[in-house]
Structures are given as C-alpha cells and as structure tokens.
C-alpha positions as CSV (number, residue, x, y, z in Angstrom):
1,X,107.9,94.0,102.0
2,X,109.1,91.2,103.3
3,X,106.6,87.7,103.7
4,X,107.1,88.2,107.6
5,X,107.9,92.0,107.8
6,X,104.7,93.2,109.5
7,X,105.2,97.1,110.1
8,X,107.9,99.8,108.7
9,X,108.7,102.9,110.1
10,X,108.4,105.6,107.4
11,X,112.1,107.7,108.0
12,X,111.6,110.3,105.0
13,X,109.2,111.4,102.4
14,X,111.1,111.8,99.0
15,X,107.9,113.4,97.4
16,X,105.7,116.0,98.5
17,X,102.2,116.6,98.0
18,X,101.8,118.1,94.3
19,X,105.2,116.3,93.1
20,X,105.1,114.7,90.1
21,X,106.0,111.1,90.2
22,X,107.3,108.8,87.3
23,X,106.3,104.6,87.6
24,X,109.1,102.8,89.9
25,X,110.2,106.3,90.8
26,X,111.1,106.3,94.7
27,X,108.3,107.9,96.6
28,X,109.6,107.2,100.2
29,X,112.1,105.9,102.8
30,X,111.0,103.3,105.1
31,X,112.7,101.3,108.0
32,X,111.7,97.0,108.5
33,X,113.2,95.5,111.6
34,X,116.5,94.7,109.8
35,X,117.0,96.9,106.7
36,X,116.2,100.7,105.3
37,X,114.6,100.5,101.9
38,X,113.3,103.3,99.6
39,X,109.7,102.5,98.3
40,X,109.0,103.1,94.5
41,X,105.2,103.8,93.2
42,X,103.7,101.4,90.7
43,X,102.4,104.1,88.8
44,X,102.7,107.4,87.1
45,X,100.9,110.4,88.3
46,X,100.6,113.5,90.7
47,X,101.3,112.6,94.6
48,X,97.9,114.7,96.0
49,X,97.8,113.2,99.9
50,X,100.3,111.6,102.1
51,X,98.3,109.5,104.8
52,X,101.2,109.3,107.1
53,X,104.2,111.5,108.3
54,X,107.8,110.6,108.9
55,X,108.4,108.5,111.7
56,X,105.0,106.9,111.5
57,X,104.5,103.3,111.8
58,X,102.4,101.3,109.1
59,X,101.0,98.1,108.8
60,X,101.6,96.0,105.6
61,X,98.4,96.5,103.7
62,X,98.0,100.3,105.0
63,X,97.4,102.7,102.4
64,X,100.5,105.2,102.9
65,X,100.1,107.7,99.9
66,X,97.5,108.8,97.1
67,X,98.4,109.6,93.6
68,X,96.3,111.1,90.8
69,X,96.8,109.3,87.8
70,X,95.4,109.6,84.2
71,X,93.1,107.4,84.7
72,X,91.1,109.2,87.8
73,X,88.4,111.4,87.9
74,X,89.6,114.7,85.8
75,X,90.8,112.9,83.0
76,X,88.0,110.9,82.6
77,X,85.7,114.1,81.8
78,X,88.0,114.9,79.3
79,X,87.9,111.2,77.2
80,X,84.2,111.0,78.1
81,X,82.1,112.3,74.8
82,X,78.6,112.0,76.5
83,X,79.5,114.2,79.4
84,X,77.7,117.2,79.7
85,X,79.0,120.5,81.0
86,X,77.2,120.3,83.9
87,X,78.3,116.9,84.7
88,X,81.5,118.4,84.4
89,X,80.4,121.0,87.0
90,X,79.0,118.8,89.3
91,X,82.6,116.7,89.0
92,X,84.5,120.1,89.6
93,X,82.3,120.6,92.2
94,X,82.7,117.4,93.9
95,X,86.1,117.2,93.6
96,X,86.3,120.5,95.2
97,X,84.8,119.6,98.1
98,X,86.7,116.2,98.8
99,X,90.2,118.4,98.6
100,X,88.6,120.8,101.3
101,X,87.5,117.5,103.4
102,X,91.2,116.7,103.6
103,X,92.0,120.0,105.2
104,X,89.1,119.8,107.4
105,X,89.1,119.1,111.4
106,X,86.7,116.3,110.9
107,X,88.4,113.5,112.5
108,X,87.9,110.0,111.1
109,X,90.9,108.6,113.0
110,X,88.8,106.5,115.1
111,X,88.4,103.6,112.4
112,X,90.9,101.2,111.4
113,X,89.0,101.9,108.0
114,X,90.5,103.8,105.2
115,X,88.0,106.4,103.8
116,X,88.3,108.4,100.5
117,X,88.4,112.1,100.9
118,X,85.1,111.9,98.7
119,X,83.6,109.6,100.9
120,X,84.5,111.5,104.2
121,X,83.0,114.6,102.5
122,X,79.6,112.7,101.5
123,X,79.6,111.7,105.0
124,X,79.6,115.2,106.8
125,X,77.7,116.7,104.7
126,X,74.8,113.6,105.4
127,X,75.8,113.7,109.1
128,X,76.9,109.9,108.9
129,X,78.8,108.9,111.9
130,X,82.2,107.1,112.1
131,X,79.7,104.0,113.6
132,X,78.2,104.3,110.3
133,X,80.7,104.3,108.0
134,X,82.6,101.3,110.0
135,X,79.0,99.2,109.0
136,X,79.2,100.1,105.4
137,X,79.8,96.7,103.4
138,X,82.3,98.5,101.0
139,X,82.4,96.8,97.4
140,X,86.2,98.4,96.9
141,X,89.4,96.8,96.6
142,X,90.0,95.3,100.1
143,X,86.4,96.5,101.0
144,X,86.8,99.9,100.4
145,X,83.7,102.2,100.9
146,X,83.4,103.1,97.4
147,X,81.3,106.5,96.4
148,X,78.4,104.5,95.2
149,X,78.2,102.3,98.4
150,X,77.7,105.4,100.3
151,X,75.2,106.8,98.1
152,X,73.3,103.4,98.7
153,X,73.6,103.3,102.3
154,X,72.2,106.9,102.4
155,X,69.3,105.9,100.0
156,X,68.4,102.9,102.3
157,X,68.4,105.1,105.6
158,X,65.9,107.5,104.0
159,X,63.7,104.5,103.0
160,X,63.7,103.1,106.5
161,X,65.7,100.3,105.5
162,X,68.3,100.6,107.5
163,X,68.8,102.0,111.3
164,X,71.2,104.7,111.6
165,X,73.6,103.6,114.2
166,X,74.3,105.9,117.4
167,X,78.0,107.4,117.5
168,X,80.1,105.7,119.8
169,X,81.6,108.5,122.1
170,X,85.2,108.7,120.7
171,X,87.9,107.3,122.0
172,X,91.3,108.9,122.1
173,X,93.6,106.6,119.7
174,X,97.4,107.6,120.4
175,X,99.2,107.4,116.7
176,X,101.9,104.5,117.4
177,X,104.9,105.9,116.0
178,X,108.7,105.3,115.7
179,X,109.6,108.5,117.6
180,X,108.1,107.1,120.7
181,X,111.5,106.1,122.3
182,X,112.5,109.3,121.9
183,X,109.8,110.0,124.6
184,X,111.0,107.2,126.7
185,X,114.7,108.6,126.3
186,X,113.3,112.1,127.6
187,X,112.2,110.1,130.8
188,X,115.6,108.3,131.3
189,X,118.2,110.2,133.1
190,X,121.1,111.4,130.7
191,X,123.9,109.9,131.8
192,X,126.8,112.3,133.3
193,X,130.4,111.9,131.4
194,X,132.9,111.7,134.5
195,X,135.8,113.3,132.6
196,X,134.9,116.6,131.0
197,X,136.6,114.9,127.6
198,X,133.9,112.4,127.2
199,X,131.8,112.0,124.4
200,X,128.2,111.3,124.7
201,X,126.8,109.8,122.1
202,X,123.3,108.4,120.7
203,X,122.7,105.0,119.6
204,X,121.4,105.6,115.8
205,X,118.0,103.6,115.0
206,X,119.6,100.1,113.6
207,X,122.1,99.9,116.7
208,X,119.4,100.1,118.7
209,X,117.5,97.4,117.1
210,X,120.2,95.2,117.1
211,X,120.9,96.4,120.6
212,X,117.5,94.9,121.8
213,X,117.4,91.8,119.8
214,X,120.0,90.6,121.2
215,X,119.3,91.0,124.6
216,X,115.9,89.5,124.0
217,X,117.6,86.5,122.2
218,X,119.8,85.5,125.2
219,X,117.4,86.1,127.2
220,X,114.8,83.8,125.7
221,X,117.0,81.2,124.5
222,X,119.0,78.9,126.4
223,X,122.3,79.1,125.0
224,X,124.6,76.5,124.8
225,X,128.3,75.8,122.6
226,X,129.6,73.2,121.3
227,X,132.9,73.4,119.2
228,X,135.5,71.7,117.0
229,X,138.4,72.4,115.3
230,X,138.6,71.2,111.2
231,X,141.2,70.7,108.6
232,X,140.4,72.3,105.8
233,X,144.1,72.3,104.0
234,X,142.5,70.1,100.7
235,X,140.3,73.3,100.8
236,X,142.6,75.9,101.4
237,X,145.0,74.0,98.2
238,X,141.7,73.6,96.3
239,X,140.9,77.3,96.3
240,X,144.4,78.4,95.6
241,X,144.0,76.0,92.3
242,X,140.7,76.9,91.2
243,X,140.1,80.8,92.1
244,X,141.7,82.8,89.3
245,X,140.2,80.4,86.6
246,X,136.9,80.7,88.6
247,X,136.9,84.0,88.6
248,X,137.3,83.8,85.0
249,X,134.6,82.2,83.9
250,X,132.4,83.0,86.4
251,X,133.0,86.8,86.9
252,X,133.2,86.2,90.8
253,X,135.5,85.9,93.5
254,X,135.8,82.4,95.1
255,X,136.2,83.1,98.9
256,X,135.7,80.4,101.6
257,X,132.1,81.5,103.1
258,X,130.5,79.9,99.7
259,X,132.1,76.4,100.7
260,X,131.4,76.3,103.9
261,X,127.6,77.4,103.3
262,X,127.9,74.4,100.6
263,X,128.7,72.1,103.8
264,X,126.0,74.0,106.1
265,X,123.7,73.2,103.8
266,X,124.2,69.6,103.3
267,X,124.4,69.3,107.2
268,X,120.9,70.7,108.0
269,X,119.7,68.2,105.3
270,X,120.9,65.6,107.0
271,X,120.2,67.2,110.9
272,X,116.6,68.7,110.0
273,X,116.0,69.2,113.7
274,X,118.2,72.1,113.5
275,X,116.3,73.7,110.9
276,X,113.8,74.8,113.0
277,X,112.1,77.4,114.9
278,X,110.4,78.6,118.3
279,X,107.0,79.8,118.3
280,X,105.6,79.8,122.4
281,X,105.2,76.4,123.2
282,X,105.3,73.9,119.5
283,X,108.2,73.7,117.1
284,X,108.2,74.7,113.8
285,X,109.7,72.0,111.2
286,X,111.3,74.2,108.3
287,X,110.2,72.8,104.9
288,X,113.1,75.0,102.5
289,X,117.1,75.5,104.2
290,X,117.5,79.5,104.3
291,X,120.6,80.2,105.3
292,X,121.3,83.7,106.9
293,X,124.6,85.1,106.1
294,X,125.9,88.0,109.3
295,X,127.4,90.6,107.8
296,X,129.2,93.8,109.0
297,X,128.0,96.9,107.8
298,X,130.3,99.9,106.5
299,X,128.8,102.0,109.6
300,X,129.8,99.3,112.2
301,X,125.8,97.9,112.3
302,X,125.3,93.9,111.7
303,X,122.5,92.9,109.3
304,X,122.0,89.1,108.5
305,X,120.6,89.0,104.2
306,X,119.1,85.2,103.8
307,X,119.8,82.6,100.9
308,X,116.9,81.3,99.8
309,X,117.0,77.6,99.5
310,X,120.8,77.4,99.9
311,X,120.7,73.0,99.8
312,X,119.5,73.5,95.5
313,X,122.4,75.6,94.8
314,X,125.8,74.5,93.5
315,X,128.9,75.7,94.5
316,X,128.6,78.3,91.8
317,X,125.3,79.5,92.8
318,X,126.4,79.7,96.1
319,X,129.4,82.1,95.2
320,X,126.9,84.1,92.8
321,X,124.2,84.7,96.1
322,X,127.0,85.0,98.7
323,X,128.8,88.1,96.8
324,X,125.3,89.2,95.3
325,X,124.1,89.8,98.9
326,X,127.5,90.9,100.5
327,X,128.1,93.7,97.9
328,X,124.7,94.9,98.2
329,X,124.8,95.1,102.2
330,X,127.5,97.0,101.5
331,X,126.4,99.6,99.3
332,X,123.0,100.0,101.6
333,X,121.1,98.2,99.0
334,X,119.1,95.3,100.2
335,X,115.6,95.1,100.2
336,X,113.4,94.1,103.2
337,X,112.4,90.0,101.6
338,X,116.3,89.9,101.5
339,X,116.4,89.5,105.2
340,X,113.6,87.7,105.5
341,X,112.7,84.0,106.6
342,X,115.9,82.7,107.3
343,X,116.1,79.2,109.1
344,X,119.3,78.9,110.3
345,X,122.4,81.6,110.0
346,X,126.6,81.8,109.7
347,X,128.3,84.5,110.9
348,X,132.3,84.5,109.8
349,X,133.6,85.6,112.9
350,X,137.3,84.8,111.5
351,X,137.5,87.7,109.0
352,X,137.9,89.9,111.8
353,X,140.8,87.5,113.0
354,X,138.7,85.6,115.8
355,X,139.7,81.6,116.4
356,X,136.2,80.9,117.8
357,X,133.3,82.7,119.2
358,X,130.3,82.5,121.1
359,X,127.7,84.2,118.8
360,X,123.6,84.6,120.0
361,X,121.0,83.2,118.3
362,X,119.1,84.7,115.7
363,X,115.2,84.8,116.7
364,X,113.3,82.4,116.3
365,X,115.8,80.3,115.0
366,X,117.9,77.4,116.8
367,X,121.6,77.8,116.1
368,X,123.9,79.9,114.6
369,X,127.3,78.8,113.2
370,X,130.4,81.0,114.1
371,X,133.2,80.5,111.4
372,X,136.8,81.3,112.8
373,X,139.8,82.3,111.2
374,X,141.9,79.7,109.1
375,X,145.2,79.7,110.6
376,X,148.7,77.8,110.0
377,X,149.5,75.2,112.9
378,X,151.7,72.2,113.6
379,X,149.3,69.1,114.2
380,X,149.9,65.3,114.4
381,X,149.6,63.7,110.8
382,X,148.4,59.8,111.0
383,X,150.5,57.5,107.6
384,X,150.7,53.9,107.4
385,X,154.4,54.6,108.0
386,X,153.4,56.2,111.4
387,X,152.9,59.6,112.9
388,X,154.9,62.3,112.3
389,X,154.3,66.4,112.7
390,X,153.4,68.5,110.0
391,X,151.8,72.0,109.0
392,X,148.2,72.3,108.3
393,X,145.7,74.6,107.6
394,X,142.9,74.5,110.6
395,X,140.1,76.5,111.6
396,X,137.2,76.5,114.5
397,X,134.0,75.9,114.4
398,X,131.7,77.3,117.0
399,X,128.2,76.2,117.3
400,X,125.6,78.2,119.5
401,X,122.4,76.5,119.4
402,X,119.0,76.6,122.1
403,X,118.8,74.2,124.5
404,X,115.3,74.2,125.1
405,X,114.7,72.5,121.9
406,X,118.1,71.5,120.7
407,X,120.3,69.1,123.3
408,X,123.9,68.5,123.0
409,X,123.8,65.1,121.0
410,X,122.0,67.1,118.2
411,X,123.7,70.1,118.2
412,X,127.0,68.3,118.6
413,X,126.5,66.0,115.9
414,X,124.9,68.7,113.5
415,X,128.4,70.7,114.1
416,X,130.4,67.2,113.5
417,X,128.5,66.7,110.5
418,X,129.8,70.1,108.7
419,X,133.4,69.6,109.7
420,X,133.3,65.9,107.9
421,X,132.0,67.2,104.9
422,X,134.9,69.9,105.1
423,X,137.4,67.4,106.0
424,X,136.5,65.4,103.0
425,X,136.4,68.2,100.4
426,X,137.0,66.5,97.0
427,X,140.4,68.2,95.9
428,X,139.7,66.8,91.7
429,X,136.2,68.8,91.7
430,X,135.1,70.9,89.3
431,X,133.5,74.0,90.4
C-alpha cells in the first residue's frame, strides 16, 4: 500500500479457501482511506487459510492470507530422495494435525503475534500458554515462531533451562473492524421522511469518508481565502495553436489543468513555506513538490490521485501524469500509493462552471488551490497609446490556505506568484 496508508478495510474475498490462485492473480478487495484497490498474490499456489473476514481491518505488515505453494511441505517429500516412508508419515501426520488446529476452538487471539497452524498445534498438544509463545524469540521472517524454535523452547523447559511462564488470565480483545459504524448507526435514531415521497438513503463507505474528513479539516484548520483574478488569453491562444499538433505527437490531450500545475509547481518552489504540513505542534518542511490533483468520480465521490515530484516534470510530463491519473480515477483504477503523500493539492472547481470557490483543506496539508472557470469579459487594456476596452480571457483563482501556520502575506503572495507566471506564459514555446 501506500508509504503512509496504515490500515485497509478488507470489502470482499475474490478467492476462497481451496481456490487455486495464479502469481499477480487478484486474491482480494480492500478499502485505504482514499481509494478501493484489489490485492494480487506474489505467488502461485492453493489459497488453504484466510486470516481475516470481510470487513475486517488490517495493519500493513499483517499476514491476511496463506497459500500452499510448490515449494511447502508436500512437495518437498516428493523432490526429497532420502526421505523415508515414515518420514513421510510423520509429515502426513503433522500436517494433519495443523489443518485440525485451524478448526479448533483454541483461541490464540490474545497475541498480536502471528502463529502457524503447526506451531499452534505443537503448542496444545505441549500445553504451552499464549504467555509462552509471546516469549518465544522466533528466528522467522519478521520473528516468526518457526517449527524448530518451538521445538527448542520445549527442549529447554524440560532441561530446566527455562521457566514456564504462568498464563495471563485472558483478556477479551474486540476484533476492530470496518462494520463498526454500522453498530453506531443502529444506535442513531433513523431519521423520519416528513413527506411520505421521501427517499431515505445511506451514505456508501467513500461518501462517508470524505463526509468526515472534511468536517475534521475545517474544524482543525483555520481557514482563510485569498483570491485574484488572471489573464490567461496568451494561454488560452497558445493552446488553441499547439493542441491538435500536441496531441499528435504526443498521443494526449492538452487541456489547461497541466499548465496551471506547470505554474503551481514553480510557485511552491519559490514559496516553500506552503509546502508544508501540520503534525500537533512542529511543522513539517516538504523536501519533494506533490501535487494533489481533486477529481470527481463517475459515482459523484471526490478522490484527490498525487503527482509525484510535479516541479521535475515538463509541460509534457505534466500532461502525460495529469491524464494518466484522471483516466484511471475514472475507470476505478488507482492504486492506494497513487493518493498518497501529497503536499499541496488543485482542485478545478471551473469545469463544473464555478468563477471561484472556497475549497477545505486537504489534511495535513496547508492550502489548496481552487481553479475557476475561464470566462470571456471586457477589461481595461493598458498601450503606450493609452487605455482602451477590450475582450479577454480571465479566470479566478481561489486560495484556501491554514492560518495557524500560513498568514496572509504568504499565502497572498504564494497565490500572486502563480498568476504572474500565468500572466507571462511564453506564447513562442515549444511544448
């Protein structure tokens, strides 16, 4: 997942236990803060135990799901020539015994460990606590209790080397899971349509989310606006010029949102005190320029896909990301890292036909840049000859930024500084 995605909610198993499962084959759904993304296994084999149900919240790092490959237990009898046929029993045997441990009412949920069913079954069967186990220096990937450190640990208790620890008295451990608003909704009185032909209906999972970071934004931020209004006719001209040869050579559309990140970019470059972020009480200086990109979502949702390092790309690049990440949003096809570490974000508020807007900030981040709609209007043109009325082609910039970190001569001139650069647009550039 994603370098700051910390949990995902898993929404839907694709495979079942016994399923056979092909390398990079989708295994399950899961759910991230800001996108839904399928989860593919890394290897070939046949899916035998899935450690967590639908609507179960993991940890990155959790084990979700074991697969037999060719390379476990059974098929190693078979390539093995010195194996004996009672090894082979005693394998069968074992084997046996961890698949009954999984069905078992032993409960090893009180660790935050992860035990194999083998070495849950050498357990019972040696009357080793869930104390015990937790002590067990495992010599596994991520210090996994492997077979053999169990076996040690039950050698060393017979020799009087080590103390078998008492058994805690269990605690009950509630499973945290995604469905648990659905308990809080059950305590929540259901609101009562006042006209018989009123529909009542459910927030889905993502409108939710979005539902609560944005309340949480506004009220953690202090939000304050600053706008101006741009010329951006030379650009307008420019694009007109340039986009069916663009598209062309390029294979991509040339809309505005590439040329105005171009601008963002070179602004926060310039302003780095806006590419920052929040965390309690210090500041966070931003070292790379991720630019978050809102976007609307066929189903009505908002999710906000980041470019990476936005300042090293060229115009071209820019396009390339810009319709890379807007087609895939789209199509429900972004992955979690896509929406992940942005450091400042642009939402174009004008394809829907807004002038300006007031947008909210997107946590932990300090401002947020609301694009408006590029309209035709009569403004006063300065010549050497004098001033004189003409049609141009402006547009509105709309800057919220946080005020607890960000004052108005900052955000002001960070807002400034983008409509220069768009004011000045180079007409005679290549692209």
């Amino acid at each position: 997942m994603g370098e700051s995605v910390a949990e995902a909610t898993i929404t839907n198993w694709l495979k079942e236990v016994g399923d056979k499962i092909e390398a990079d084959e989708a295994v399950l759904e899961i759910a991230t803060d800001k996108v839904d993304s399928e989860v593919p296994s890394e290897v070939s084999g046949i899916l035998v135990e899935q450690l967590f149900g639908k609507d179960d919240l993991v940890q990155v790092g959790q084990t979700i799901a074991i697969i037999e490959t060719e390379g476990d237990v059974p098929a190693a009898v078979v390539v093995e020539e010195t194996t004996t046929p009672t090894e082979v029993a005693e394998i069968e045997k074992t084997i046996e015994a961890a698949q009954e441990t999984v069905a078992a009412p032993q409960d090893f949920s009180g660790s935050d460990k992860f035990f194999s069913p083998l070495v849950k079954n050498i357990a019972k069967e040696e009357g080793i606590s869930i104390a015990e186990l937790d002590s067990i220096q495992g010599s596994g990937k991520d210090g996994r209790v492997t077979k053999e450190d169990i076996l040690k640990y039950i050698e060393d208790r017979k020799s009087g080397v080590v103390t078998p620890k008492v058994a805690e008295p269990a605690k009950t451990v509630e499973p945290v899971k995604a469905a648990e608003p659905v308990v809080q909704k059950s305590q929540q009185a259901v609101p009562v349509s006042v006209n018989g032909g009123d529909e009542i209906i459910e927030m889905d999972r993502m409108r939710k989310l979005i539902s609560g970071y944005m309340v949480a934004s506004v009220q953690t931020s202090a939000h304050v606006q600053s706008f101006i209004e741009v010329d951006v006719t030379n650009i307008v001209k420019w694009r007109e010029k340039v986009k069916t040869a663009f598209e062309k050579r390029e294979g991509e559309k040339l809309t505005f949102t590439p040329i105005m990140m171009e601008a963002v970019a070179k602004a926060l470059k310039d302003f780095p005190g806006m590419n920052i972020s929040v965390d309690g009480d210090y500041i966070i200086k931003k070292k790379n320029i991720n630019l978050g990109m809102a976007a609307a979502l066929p189903n009505g949702n908002l999710i906000v896909p980041v470019i990476k390092n936005a300042d090293q790309l060229n115009l071209v690049g820019m396009a390339k990301a810009v319709n890379d990440l807007g087609n895939r949003a789209k199509a429900g096809k972004l992955k979690p890292d896509d929406t992940q570490g942005g450091t400042y974000t642009v939402t174009n508020v004008g394809t829907f036909g807004s002038v300006f807007g007031t947008p909210i900030i997107n946590q932990p981040q300090v401002g947020i840049l609301a694009l408006g709609a590029i309209r035709k209007v009569p403004a006063v043109i300065e010549t050497p000859e004098g001033d004189f009325i003409g049609i141009r082609q402006k547009m509105f910039l709309s800057h919220s930024y946080d005020h607890r970190v960000v004052d108005g001569a900052l955000g002001g001139s960070f807002v400034k500084r983008v409509a220069e650069y768009l004011e000045a647009f180079d007409v005679d550039r290549d692209f």
